[in-house]
MOPAC internal coordinates of N, CA, C and O (Angstrom, degrees):
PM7 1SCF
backbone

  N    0.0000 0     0.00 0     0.00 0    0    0    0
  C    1.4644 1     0.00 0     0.00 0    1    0    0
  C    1.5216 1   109.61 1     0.00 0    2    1    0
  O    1.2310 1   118.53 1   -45.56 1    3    2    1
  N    1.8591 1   120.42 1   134.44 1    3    2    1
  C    1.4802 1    87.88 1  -162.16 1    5    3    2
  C    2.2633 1    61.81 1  -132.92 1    6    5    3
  O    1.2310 1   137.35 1   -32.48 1    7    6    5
  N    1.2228 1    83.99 1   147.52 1    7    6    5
  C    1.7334 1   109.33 1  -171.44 1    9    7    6
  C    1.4992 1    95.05 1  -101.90 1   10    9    7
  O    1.2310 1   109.10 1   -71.87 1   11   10    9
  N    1.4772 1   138.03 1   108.13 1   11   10    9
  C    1.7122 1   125.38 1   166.28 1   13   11   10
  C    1.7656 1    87.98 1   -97.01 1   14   13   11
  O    1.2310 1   130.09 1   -34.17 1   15   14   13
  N    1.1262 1    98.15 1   145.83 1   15   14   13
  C    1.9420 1   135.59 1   171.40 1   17   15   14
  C    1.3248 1   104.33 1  -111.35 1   18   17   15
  O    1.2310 1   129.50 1   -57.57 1   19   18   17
  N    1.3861 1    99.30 1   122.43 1   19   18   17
  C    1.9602 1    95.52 1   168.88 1   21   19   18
  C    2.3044 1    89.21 1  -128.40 1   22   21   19
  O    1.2310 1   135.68 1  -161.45 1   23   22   21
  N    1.0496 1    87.26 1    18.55 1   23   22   21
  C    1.6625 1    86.54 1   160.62 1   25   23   22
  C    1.4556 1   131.06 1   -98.40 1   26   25   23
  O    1.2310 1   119.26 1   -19.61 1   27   26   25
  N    1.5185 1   119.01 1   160.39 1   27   26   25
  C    1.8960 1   105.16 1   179.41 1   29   27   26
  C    1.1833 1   103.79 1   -55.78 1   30   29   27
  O    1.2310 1   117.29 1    -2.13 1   31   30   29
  N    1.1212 1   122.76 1   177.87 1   31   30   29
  C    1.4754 1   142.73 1  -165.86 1   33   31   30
  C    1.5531 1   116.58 1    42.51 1   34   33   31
  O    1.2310 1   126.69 1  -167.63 1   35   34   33
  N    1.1739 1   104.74 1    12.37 1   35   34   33
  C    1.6994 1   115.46 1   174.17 1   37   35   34
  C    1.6762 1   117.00 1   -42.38 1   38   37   35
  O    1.2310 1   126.62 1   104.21 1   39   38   37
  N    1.2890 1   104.88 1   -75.79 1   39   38   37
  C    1.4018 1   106.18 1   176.36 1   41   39   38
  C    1.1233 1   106.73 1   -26.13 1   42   41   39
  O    1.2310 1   113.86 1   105.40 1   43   42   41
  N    1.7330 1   129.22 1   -74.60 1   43   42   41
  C    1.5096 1   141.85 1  -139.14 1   45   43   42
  C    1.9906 1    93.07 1   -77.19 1   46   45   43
  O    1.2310 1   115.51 1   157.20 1   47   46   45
  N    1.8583 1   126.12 1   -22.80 1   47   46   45
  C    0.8922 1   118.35 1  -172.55 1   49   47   46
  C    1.9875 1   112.77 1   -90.85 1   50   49   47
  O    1.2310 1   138.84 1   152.18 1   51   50   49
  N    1.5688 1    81.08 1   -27.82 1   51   50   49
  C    1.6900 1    99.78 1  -176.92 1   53   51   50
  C    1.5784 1   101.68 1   -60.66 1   54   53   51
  O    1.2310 1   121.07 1   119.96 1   55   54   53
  N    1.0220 1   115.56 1   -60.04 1   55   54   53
  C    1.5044 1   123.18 1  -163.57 1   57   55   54
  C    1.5541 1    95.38 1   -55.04 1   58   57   55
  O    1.2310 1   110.01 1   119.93 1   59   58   57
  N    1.5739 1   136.36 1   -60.07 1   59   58   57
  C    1.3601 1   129.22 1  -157.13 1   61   59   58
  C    1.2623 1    92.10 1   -86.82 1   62   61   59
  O    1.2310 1    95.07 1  -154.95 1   63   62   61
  N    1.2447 1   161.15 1    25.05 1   63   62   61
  C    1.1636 1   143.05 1  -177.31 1   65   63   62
  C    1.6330 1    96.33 1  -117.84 1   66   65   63
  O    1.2310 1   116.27 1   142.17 1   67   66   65
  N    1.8478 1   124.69 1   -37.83 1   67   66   65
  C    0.7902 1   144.37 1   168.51 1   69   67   66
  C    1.6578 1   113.03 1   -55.27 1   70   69   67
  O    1.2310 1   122.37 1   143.49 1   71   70   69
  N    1.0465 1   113.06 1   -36.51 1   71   70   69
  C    1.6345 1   121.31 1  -176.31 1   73   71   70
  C    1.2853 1    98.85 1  -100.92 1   74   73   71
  O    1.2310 1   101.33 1   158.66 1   75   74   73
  N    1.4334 1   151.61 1   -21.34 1   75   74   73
  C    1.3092 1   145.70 1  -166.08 1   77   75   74
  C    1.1779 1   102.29 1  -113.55 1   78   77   75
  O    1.2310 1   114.82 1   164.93 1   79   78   77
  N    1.2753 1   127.42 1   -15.07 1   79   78   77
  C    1.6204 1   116.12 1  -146.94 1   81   79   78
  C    1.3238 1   131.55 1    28.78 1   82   81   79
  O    1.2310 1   121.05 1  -150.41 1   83   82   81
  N    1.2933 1   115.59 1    29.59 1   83   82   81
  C    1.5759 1   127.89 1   137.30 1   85   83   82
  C    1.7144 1   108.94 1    10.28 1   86   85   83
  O    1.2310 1   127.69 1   -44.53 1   87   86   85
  N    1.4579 1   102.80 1   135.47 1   87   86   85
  C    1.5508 1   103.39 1  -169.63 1   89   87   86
  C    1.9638 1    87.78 1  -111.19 1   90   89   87
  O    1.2310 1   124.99 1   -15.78 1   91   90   89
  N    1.8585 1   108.03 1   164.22 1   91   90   89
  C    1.5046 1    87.19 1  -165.78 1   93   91   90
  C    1.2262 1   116.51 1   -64.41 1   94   93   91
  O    1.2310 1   115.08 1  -171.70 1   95   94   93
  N    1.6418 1   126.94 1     8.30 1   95   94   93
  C    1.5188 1   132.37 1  -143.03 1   97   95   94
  C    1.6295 1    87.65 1  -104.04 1   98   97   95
  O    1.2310 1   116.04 1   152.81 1   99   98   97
  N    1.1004 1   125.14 1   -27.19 1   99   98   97
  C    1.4072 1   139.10 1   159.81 1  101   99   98
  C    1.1989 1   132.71 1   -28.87 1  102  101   99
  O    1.2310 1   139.72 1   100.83 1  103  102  101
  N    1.6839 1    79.36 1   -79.17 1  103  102  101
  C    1.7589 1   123.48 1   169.12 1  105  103  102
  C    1.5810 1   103.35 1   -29.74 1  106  105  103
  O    1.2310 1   123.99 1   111.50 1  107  106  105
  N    1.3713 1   109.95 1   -68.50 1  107  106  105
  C    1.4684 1   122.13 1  -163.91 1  109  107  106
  C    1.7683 1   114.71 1   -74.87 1  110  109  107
  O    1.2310 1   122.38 1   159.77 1  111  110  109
  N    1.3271 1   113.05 1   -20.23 1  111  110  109
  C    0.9858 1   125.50 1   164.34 1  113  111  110
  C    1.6783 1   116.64 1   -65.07 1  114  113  111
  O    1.2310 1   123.19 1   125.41 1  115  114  113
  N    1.3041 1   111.48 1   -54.59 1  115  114  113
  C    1.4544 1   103.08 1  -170.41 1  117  115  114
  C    2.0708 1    97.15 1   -90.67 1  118  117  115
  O    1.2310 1   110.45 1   175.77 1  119  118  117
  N    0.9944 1   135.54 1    -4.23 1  119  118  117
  C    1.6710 1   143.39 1   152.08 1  121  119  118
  C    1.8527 1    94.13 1   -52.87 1  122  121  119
  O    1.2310 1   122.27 1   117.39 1  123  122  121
  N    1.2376 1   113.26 1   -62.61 1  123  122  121
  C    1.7524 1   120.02 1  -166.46 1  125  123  122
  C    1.7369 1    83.84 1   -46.09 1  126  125  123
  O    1.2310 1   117.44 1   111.58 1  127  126  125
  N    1.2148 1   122.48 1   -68.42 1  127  126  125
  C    1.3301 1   150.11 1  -141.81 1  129  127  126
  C    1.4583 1    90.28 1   -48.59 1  130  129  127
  O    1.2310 1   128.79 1   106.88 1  131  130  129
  N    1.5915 1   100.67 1   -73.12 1  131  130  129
  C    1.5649 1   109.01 1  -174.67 1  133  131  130
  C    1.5032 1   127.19 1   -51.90 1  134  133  131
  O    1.2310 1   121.60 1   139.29 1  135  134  133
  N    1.4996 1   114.54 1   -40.71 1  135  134  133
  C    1.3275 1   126.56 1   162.37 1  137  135  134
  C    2.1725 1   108.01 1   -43.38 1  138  137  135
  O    1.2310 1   127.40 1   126.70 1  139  138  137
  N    1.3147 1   103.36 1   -53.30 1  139  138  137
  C    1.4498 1   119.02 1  -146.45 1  141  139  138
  C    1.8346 1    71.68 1   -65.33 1  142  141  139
  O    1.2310 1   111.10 1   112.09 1  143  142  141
  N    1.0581 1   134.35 1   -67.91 1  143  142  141
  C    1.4791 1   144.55 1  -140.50 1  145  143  142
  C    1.4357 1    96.71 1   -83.41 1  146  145  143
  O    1.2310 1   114.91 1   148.20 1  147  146  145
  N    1.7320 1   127.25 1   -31.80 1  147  146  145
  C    1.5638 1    99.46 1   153.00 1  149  147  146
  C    1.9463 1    73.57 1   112.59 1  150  149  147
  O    1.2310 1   120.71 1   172.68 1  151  150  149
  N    1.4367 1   116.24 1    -7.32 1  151  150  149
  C    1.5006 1    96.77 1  -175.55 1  153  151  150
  C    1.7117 1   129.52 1   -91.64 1  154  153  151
  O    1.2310 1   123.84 1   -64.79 1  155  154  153
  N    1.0460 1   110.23 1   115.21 1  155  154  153
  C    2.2769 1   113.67 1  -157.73 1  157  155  154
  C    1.8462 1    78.86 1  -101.66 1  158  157  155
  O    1.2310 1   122.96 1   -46.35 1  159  158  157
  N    1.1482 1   111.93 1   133.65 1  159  158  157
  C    1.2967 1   122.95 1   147.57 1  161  159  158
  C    1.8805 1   126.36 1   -94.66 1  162  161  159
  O    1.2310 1   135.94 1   160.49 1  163  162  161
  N    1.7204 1    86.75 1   -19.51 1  163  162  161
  C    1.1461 1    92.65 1  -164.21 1  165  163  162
  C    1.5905 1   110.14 1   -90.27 1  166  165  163
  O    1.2310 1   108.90 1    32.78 1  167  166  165
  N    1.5082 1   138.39 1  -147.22 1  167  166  165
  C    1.4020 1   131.83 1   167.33 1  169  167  166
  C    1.3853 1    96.63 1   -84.48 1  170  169  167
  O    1.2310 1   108.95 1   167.62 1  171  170  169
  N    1.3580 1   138.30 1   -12.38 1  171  170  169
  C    1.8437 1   119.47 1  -148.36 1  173  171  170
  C    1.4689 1    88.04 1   -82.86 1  174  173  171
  O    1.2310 1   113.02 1    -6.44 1  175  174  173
  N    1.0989 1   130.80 1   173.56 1  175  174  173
  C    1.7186 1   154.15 1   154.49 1  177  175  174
  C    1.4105 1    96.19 1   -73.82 1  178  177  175
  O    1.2310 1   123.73 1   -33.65 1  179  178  177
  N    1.5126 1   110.45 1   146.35 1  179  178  177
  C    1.4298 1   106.61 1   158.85 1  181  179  178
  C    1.5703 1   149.87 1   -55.92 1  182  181  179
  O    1.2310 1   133.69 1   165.04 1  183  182  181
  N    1.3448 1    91.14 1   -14.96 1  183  182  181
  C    1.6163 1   105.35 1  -179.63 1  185  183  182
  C    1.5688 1   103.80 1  -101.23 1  186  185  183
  O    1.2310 1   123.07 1  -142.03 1  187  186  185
  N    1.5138 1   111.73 1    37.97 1  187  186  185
  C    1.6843 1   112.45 1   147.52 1  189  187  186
  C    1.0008 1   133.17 1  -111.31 1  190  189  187
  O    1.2310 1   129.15 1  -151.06 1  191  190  189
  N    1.6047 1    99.97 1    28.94 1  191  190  189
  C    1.5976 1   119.97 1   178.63 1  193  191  190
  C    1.5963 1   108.14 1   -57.84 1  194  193  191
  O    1.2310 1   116.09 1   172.16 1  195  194  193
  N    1.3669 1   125.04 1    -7.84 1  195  194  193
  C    1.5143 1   142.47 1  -172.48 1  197  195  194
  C    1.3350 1   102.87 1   -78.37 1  198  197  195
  O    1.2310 1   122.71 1   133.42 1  199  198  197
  N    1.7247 1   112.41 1   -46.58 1  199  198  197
  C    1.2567 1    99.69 1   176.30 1  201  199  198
  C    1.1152 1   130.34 1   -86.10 1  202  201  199
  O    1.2310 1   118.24 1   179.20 1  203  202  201
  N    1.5133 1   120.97 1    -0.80 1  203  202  201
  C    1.5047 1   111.36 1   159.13 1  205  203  202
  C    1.0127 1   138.14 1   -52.61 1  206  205  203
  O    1.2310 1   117.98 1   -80.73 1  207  206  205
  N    1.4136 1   121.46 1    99.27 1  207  206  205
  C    1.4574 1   127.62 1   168.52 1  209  207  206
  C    1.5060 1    96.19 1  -113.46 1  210  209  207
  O    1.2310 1   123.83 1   -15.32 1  211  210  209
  N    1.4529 1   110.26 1   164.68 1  211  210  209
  C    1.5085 1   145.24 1  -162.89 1  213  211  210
  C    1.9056 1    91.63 1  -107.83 1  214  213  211
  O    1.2310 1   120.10 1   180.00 1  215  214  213

């Protein structure tokens, strides 16, 4: 099962989801996580948690 992320914290979620096979209930759990802690791997700012859609 291969999970693509086009949200911040992607990388740091892509990689363990890829090695764990992380179920999406996961997914969204450690996304909450990254948002909550303020950590973007990606270019967006944190306050584009708006544009996350699925």
């Amino acid at each position: 099962m291969q999970v693509i992320l086009t949200r911040p914290c992607v990388s740091e979620v892509d990689q363990l989801a890829q090695q764990s096979n992380f179920l999406e209930e996961d997914i969204a759990a450690l996304e909450a996580f990254c948002h909550q802690t303020g950590y973007t791997s990606s270019s967006q700012p944190k306050s584009s948690s708006e544009s996350k859609k699925k």
